[in-house]
N, CA, C and O atoms as CSV, one atom per row, in Angstrom:
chain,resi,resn,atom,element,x,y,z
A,1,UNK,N,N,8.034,-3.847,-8.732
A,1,UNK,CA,C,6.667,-4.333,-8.832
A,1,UNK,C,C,6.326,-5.285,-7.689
A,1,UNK,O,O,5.217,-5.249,-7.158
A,2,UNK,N,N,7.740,-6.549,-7.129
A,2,UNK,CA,C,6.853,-7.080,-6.134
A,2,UNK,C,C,6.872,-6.312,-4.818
A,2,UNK,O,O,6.496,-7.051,-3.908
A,3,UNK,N,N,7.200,-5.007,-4.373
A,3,UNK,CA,C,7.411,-4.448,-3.929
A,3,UNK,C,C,5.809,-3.358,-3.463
A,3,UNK,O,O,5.164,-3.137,-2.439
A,4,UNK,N,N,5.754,-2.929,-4.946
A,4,UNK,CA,C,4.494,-3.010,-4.903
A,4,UNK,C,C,2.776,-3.612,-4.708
A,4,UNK,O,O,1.647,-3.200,-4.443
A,5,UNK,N,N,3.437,-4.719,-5.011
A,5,UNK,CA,C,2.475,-5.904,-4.788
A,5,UNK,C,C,1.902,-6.129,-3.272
A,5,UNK,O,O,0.737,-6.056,-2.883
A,6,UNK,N,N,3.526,-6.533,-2.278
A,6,UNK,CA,C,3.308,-6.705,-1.427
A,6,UNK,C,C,2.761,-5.352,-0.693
A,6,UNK,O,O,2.086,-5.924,0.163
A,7,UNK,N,N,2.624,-4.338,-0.494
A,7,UNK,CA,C,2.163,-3.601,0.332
A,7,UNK,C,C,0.536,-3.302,-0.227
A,7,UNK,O,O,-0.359,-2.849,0.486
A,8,UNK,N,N,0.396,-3.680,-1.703
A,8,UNK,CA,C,-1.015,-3.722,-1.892
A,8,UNK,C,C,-1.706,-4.931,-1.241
A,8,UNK,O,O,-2.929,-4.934,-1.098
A,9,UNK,N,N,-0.965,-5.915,-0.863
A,9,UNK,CA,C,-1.486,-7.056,0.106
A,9,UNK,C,C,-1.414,-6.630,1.553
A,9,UNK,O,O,-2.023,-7.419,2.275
A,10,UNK,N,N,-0.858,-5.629,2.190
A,10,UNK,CA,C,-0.593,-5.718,3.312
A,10,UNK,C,C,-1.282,-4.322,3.889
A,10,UNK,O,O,-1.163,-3.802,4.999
A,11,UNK,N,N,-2.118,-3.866,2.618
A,11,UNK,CA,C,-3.256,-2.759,3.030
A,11,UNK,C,C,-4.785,-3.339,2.805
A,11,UNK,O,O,-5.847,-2.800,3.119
A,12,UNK,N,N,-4.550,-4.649,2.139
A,12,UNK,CA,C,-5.492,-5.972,2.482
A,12,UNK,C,C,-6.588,-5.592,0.942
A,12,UNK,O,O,-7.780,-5.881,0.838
A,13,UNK,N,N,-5.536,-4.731,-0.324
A,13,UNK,CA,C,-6.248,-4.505,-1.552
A,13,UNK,C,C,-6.021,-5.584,-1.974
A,13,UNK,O,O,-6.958,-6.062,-2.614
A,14,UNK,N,N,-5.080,-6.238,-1.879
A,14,UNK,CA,C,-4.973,-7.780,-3.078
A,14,UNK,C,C,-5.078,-8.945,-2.491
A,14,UNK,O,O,-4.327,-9.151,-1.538
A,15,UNK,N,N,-5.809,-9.755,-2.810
A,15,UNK,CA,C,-5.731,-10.847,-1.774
A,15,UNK,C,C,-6.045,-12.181,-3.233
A,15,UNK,O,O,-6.603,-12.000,-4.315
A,16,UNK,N,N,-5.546,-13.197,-2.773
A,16,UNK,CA,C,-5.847,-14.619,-3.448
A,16,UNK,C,C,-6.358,-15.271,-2.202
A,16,UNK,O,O,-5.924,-15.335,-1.051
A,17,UNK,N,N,-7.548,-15.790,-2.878
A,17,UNK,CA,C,-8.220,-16.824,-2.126
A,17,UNK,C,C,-9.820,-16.877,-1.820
A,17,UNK,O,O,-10.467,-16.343,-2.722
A,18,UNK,N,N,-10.520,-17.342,-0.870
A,18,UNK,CA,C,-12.033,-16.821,-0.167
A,18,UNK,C,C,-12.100,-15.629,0.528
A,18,UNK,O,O,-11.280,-15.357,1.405
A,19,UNK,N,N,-13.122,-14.797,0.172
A,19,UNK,CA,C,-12.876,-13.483,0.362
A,19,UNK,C,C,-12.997,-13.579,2.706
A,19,UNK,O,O,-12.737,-12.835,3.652
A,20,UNK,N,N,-13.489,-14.843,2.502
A,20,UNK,CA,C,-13.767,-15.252,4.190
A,20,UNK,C,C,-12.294,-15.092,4.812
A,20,UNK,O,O,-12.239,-14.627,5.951
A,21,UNK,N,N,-11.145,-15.423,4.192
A,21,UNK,CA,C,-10.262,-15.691,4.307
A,21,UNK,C,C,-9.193,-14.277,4.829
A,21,UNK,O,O,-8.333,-14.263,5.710
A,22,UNK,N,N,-9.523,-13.474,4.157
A,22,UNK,CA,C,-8.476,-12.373,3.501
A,22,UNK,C,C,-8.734,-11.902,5.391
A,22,UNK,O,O,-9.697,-11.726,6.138
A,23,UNK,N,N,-6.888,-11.849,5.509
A,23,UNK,CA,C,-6.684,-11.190,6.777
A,23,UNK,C,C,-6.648,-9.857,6.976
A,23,UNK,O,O,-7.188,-9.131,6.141
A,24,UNK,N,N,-6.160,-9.434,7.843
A,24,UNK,CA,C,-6.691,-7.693,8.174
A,24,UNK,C,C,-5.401,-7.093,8.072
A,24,UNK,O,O,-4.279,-7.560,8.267
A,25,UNK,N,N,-5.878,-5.714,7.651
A,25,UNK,CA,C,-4.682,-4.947,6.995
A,25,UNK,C,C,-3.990,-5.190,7.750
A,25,UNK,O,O,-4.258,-5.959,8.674
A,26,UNK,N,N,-2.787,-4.562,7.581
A,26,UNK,CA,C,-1.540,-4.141,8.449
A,26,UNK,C,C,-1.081,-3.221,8.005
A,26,UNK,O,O,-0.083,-3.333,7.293
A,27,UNK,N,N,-1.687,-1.902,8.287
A,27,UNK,CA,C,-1.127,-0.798,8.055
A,27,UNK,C,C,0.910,0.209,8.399
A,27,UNK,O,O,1.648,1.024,7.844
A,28,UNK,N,N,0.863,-0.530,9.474
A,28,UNK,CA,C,2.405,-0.409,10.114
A,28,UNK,C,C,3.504,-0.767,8.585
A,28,UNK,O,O,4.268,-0.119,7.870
A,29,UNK,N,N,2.836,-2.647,8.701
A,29,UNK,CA,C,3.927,-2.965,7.409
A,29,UNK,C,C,3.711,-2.624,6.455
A,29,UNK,O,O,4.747,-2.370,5.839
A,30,UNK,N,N,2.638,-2.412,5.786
A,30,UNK,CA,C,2.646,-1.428,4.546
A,30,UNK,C,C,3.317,-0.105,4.046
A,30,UNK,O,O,3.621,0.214,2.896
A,31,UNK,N,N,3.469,0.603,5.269
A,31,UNK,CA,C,3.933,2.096,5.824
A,31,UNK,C,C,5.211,1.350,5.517
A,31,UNK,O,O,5.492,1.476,4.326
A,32,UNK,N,N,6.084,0.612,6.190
A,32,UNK,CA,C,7.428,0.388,5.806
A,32,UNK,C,C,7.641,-0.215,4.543
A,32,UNK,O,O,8.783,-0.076,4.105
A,33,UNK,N,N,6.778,-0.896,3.788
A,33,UNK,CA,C,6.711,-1.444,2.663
A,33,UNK,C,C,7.062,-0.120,2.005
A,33,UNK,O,O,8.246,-0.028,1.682
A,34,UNK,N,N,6.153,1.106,1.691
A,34,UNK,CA,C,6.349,1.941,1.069
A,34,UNK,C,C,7.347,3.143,1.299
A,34,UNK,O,O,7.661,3.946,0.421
A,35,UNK,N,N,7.700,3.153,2.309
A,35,UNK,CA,C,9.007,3.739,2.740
A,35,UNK,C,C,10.257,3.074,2.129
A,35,UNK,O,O,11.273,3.769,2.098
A,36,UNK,N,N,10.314,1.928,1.684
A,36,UNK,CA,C,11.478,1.219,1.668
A,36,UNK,C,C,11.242,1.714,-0.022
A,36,UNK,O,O,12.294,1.909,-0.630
A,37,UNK,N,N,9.987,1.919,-0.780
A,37,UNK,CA,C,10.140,2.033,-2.382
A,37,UNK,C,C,10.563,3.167,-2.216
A,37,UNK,O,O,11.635,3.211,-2.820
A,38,UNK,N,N,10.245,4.651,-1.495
A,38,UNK,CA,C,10.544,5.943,-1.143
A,38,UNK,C,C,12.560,5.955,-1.225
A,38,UNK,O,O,13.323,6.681,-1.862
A,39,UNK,N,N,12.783,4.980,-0.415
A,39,UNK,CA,C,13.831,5.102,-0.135
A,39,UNK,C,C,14.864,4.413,-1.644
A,39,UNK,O,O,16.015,4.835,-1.750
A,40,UNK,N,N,14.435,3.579,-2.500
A,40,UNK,CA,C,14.776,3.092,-3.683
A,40,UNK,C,C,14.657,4.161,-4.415
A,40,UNK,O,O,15.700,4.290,-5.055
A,41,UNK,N,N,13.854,5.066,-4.667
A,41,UNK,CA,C,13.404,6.127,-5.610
A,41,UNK,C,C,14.574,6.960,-5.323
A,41,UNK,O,O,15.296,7.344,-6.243
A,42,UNK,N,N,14.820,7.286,-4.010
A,42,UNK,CA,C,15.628,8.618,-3.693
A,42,UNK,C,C,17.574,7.954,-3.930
A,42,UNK,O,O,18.367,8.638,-4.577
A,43,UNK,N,N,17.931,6.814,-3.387
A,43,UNK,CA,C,19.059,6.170,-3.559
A,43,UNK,C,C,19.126,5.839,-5.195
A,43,UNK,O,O,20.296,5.900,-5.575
A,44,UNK,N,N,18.322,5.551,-6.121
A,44,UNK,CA,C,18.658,5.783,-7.732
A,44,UNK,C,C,18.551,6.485,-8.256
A,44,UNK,O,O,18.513,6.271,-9.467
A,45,UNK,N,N,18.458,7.461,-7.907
A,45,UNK,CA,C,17.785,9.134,-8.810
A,45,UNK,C,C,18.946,9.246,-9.408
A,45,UNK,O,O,20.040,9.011,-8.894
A,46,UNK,N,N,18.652,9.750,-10.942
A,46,UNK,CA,C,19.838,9.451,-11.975
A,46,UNK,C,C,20.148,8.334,-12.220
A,46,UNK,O,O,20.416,8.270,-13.419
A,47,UNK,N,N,20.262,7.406,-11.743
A,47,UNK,CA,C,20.704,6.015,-12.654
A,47,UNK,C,C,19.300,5.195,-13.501
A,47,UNK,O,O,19.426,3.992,-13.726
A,48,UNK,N,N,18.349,5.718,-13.820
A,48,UNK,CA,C,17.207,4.746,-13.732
A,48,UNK,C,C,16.925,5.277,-14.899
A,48,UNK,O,O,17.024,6.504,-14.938
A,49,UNK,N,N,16.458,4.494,-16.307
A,49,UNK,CA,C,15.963,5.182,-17.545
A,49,UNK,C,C,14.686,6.156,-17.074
A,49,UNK,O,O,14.582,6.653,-15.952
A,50,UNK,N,N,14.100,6.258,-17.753
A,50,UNK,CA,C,12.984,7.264,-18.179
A,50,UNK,C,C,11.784,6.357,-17.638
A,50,UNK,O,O,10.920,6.710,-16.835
A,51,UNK,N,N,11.924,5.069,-18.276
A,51,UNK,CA,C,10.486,4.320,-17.805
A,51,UNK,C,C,10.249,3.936,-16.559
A,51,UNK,O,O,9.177,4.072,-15.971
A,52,UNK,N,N,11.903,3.123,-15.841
A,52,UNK,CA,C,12.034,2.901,-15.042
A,52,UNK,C,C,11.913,4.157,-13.595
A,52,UNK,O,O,11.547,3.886,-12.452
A,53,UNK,N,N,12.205,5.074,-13.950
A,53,UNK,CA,C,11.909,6.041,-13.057
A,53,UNK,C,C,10.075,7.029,-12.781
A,53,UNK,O,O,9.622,7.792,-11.929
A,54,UNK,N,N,9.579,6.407,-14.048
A,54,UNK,CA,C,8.109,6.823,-13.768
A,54,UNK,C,C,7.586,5.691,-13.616
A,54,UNK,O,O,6.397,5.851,-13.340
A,55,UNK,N,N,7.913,4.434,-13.661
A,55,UNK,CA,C,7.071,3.278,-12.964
A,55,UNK,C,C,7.344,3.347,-11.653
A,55,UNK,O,O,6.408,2.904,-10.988
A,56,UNK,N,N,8.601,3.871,-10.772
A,56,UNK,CA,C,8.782,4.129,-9.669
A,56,UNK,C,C,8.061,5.010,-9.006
A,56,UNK,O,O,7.487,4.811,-7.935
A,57,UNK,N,N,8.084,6.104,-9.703
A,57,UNK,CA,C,7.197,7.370,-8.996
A,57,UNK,C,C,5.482,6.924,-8.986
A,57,UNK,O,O,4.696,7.004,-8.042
A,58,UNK,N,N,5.230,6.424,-10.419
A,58,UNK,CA,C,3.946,6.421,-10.244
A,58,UNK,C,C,3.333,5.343,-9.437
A,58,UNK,O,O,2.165,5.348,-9.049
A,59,UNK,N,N,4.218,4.410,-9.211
A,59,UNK,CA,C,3.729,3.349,-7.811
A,59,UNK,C,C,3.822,3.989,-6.633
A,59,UNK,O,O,3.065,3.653,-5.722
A,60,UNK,N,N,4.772,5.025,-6.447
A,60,UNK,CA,C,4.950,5.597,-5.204
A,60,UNK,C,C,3.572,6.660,-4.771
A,60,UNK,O,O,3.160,6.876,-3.631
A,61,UNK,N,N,3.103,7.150,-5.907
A,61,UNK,CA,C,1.946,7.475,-5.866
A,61,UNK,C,C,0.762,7.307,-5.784
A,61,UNK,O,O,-0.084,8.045,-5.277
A,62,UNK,N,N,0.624,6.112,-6.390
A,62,UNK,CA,C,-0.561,5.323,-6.067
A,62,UNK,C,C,-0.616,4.860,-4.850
A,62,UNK,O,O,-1.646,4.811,-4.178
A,63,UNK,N,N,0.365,4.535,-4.534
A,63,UNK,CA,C,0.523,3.771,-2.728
A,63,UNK,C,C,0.427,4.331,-1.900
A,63,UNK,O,O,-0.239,3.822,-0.998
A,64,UNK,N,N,0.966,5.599,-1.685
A,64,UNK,CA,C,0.406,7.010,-0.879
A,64,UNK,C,C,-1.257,6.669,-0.966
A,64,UNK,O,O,-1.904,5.948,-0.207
A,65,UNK,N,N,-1.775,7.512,-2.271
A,65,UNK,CA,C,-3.232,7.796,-2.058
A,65,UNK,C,C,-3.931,6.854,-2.088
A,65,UNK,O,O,-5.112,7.200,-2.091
A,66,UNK,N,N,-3.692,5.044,-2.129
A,66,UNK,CA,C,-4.733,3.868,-1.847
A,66,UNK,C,C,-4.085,3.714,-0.360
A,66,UNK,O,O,-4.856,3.253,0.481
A,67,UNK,N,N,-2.636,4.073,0.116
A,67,UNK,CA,C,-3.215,3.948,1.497
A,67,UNK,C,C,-3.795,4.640,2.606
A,67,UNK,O,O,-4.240,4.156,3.647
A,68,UNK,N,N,-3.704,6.374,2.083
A,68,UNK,CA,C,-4.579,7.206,3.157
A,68,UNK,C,C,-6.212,6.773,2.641
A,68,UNK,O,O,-7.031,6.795,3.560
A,69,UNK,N,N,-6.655,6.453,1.510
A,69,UNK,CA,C,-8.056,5.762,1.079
A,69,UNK,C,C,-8.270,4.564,2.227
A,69,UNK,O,O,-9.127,4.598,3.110
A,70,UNK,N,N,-7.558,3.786,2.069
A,70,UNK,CA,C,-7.510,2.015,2.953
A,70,UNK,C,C,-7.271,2.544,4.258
A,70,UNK,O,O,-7.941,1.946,5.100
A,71,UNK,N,N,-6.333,3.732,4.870
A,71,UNK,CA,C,-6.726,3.959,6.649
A,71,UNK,C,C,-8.247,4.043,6.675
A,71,UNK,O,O,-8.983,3.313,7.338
A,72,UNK,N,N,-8.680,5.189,5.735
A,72,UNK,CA,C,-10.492,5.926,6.170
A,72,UNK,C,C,-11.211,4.740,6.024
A,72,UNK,O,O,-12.183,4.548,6.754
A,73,UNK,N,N,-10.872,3.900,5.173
A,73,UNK,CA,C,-12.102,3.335,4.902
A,73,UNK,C,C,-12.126,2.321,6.347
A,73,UNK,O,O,-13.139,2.139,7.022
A,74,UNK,N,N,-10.993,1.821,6.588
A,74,UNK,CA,C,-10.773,1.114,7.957
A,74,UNK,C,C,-11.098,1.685,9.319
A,74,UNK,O,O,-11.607,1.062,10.250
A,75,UNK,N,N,-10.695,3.088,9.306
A,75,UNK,CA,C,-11.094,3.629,10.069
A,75,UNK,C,C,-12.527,3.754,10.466
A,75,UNK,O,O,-12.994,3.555,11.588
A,76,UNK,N,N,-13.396,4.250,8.964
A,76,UNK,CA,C,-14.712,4.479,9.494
A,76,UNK,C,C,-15.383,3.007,9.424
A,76,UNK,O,O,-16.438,3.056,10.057
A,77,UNK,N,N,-15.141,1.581,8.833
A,77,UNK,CA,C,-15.578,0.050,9.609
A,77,UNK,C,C,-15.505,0.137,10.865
A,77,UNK,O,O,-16.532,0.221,11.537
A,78,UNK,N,N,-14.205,0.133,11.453
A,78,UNK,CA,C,-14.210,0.158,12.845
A,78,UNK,C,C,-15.350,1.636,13.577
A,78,UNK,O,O,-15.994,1.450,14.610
A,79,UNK,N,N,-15.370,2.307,13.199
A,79,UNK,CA,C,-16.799,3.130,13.850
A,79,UNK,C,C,-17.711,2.682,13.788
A,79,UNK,O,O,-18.305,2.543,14.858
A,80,UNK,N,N,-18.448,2.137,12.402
A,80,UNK,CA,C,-19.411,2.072,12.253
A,80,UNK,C,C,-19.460,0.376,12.862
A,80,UNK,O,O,-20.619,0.067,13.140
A,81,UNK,N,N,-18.417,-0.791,13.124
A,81,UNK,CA,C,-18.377,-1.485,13.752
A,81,UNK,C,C,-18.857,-1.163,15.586
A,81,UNK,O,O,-19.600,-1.802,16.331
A,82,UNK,N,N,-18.330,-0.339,15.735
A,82,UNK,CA,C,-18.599,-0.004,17.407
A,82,UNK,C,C,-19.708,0.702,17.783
A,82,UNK,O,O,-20.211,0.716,18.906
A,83,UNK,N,N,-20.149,1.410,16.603
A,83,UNK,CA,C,-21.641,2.227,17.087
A,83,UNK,C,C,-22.918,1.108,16.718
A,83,UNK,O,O,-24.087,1.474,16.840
A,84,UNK,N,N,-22.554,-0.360,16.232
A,84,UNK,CA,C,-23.619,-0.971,16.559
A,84,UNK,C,C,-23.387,-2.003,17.473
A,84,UNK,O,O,-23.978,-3.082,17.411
A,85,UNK,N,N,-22.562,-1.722,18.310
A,85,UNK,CA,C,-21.846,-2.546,19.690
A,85,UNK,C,C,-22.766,-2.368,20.488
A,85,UNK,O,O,-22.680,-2.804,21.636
């Protein structure tokens, strides 16, 4: 879970504080954030109960599809940032 946490902070979904505040993604470390749960999932396969192995997967899933969501949406700010440049 803090595993999860942190890469939902570091695709700039969770933040504590003034929303003035909240720094800018970091897509790179997130990408390794979630590689490293990828890599937990695949190194315990078989040792992990039932719950423990679908709280794994299903974070691994969610983190995939909120972070190709969090590239586009970043992606198209920065366009729509530069086409009123």
């Amino acid at each position: 879970l803090s595993l999860k946490a942190q890469a939902e902070m570091q695709m700039g979904l969770l933040h504590f504080g003034n929303p003035e505040e909240r720094p800018e993604p970091d897509f790179r470390v997130a990408r390794h954030t979630i590689d490293i749960l990828a890599l937990l999932e695949d190194k315990t396969r078989g040792n992990l109960t039932m719950d423990e192995q679908r709280l794994l997967e299903n974070s691994l899933t969610e983190l995939r599809f909120r972070y190709v969501q969090a590239m586009e949406a970043s992606r198209k700010a920065k366009a729509e940032g530069q086409a009123q440049a």
